[in-house]
C-alpha positions in Angstrom: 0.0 0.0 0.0 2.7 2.4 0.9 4.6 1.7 -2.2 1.2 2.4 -4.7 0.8 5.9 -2.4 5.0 6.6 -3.5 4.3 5.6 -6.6 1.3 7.9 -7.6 3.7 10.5 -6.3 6.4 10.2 -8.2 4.3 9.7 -11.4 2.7 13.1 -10.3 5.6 14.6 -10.2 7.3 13.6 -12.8 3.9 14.8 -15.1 4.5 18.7 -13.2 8.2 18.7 -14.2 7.0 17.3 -18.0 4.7 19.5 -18.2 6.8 22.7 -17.2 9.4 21.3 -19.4 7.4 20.9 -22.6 8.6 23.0 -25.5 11.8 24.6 -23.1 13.4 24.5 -25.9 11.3 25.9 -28.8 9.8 29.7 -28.2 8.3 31.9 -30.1 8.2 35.5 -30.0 5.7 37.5 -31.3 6.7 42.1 -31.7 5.4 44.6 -33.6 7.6 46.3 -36.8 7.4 50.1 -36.9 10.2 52.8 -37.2 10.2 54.5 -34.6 12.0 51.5 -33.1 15.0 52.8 -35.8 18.2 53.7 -34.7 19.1 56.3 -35.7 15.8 57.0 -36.1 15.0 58.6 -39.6 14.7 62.9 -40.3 11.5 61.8 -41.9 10.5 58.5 -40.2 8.3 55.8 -42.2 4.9 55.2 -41.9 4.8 51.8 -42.4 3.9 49.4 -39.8 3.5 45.7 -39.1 3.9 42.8 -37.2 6.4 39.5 -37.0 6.8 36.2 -35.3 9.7 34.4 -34.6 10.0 30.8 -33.5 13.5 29.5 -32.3 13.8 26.0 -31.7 17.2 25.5 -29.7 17.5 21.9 -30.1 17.9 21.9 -33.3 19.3 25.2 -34.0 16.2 26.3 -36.1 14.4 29.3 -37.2 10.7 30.2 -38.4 9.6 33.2 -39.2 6.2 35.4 -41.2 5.5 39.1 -40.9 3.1 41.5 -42.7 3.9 45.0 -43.2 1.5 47.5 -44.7 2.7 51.0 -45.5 5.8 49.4 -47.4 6.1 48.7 -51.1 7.2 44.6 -51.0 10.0 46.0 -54.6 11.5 48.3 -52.8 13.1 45.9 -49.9 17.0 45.3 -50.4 17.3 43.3 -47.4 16.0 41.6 -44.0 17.8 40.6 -40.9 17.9 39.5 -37.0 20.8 41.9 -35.4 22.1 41.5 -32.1 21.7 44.6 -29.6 18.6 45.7 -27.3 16.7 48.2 -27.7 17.7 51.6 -28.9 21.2 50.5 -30.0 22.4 49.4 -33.5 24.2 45.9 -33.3 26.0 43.4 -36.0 23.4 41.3 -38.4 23.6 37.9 -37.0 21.1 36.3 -39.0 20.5 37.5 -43.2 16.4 36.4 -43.7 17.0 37.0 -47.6 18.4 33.1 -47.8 16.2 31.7 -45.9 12.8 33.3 -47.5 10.2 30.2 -48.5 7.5 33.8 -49.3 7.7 37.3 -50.1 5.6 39.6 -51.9 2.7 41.7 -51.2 -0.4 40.8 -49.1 -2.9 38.8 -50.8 -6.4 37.1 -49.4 -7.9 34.4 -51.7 -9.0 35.8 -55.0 -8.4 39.6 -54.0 -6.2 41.5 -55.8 -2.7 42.2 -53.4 -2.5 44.9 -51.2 -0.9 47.5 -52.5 2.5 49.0 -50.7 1.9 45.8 -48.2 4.9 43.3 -48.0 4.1 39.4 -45.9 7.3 37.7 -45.7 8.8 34.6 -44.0 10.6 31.0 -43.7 9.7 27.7 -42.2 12.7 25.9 -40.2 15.6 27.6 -41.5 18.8 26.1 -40.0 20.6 29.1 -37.9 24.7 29.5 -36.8 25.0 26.7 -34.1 24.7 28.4 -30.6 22.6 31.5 -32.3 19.4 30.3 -31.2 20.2 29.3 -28.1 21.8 33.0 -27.3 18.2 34.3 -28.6 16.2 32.6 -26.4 18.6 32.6 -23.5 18.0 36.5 -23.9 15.6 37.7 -26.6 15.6 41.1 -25.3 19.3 41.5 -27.3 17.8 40.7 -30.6 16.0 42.7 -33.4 14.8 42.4 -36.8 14.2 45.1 -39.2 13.5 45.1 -43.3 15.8 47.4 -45.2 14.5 49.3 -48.2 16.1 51.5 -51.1 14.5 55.1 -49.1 16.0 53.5 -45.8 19.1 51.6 -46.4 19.5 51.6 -42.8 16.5 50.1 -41.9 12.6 51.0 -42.6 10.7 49.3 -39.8 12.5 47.5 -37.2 10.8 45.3 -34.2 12.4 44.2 -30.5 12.0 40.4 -29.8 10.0 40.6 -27.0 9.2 37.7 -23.9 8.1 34.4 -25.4 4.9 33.2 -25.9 4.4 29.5 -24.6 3.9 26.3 -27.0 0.2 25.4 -26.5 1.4 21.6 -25.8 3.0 23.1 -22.6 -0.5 24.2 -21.4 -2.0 20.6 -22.6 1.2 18.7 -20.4 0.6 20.9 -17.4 -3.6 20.6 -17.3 -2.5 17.1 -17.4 0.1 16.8 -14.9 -2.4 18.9 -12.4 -5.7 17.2 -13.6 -3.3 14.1 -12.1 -2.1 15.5 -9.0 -5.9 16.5 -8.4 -7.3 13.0 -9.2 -4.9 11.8 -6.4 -5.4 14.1 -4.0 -9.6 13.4 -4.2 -9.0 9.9 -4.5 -6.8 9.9 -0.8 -9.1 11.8 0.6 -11.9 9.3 -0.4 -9.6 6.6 1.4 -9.5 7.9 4.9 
């Protein structure tokens, strides 16, 4: 009897501990692009804005990444990348998106005609420098992308990577691992 009681136990807790570490090593980062995030920011900033996601899978040293940015004619981009610096500093590309591009043009919806001076971009499990991704989500506040264009060589929009978002199979792992602990605690309570 005492040995089934341990034994829930330790399968309880070993559920908590799967569920909290479920998906530690893939994250994904969702920011907004804009430029007043530019540095230097621009005499005459750009109006274009947009949004990006970023998923950085550690294990395997793997990148994805889609973004949509409206305001911005999709010909006039010469260049996209992740640099390394927080925010409100310039720092070294460490990552050229241009390579690594499965999509880019403007945004389209079914049969619509594209949206004009809109750009949607992005790659599906790109491989990354071994160690990168493991510095960006060891500290994604260091990181930034921005999209480069021929009016703004030095960047048009730019966005922060900002705190991850969790994997939904870390909140399916830990409703298990507590939908667990709470069956075992109602059923010892039944016993006594």
């Amino acid at each position: 009897m005492r040995f089934d009681r341990i034994s829930r136990w330790v399968l309880a807790v070993a559920m908590a501990t799967l569920s909290l570490s479920a998906g530690a090593a893939t994250k994904t980062y969702v920011f907004s692009l804009d430029a007043m995030q530019e540095v230097p920011l621009a005499a005459v900033p750009s109006s274009a804005i947009g949004s990006a996601t970023v998923t950085i899978d550690d294990s395997l040293d793997l990148i994805t990444f889609y973004g949509t940015v409206f305001g911005l004619d999709f010909a006039s981009v010469v260049g996209g990348h992740i640099h390394a610096a927080p925010a409100g500093v310039s720092g070294p590309v460490v990552f050229d998106l241009a390579p690594a591009l499965d999509f880019f043009g403007p945004v389209s919806i079914g049969a619509l005609p594209p949206v004009p001076t809109s750009l949607a971009f992005g790659g599906v499990a790109k491989p990354m420098p071994v160690g990168l991704a493991s510095a960006i989500n060891a500290m994604p506040s260091d990181f930034y992308m921005n999209l480069h264009t021929a009016a703004y060589p030095g960047g048009e929009v730019r966005g922060q990577l900002a705190a991850a978002v969790p994997e939904p199979s870390v909140y399916v792992l830990m409703g298990a691992g507590l939908g667990l602990i709470g069956f075992i605690a109602r059923r010892r309570r039944e016993r006594r």
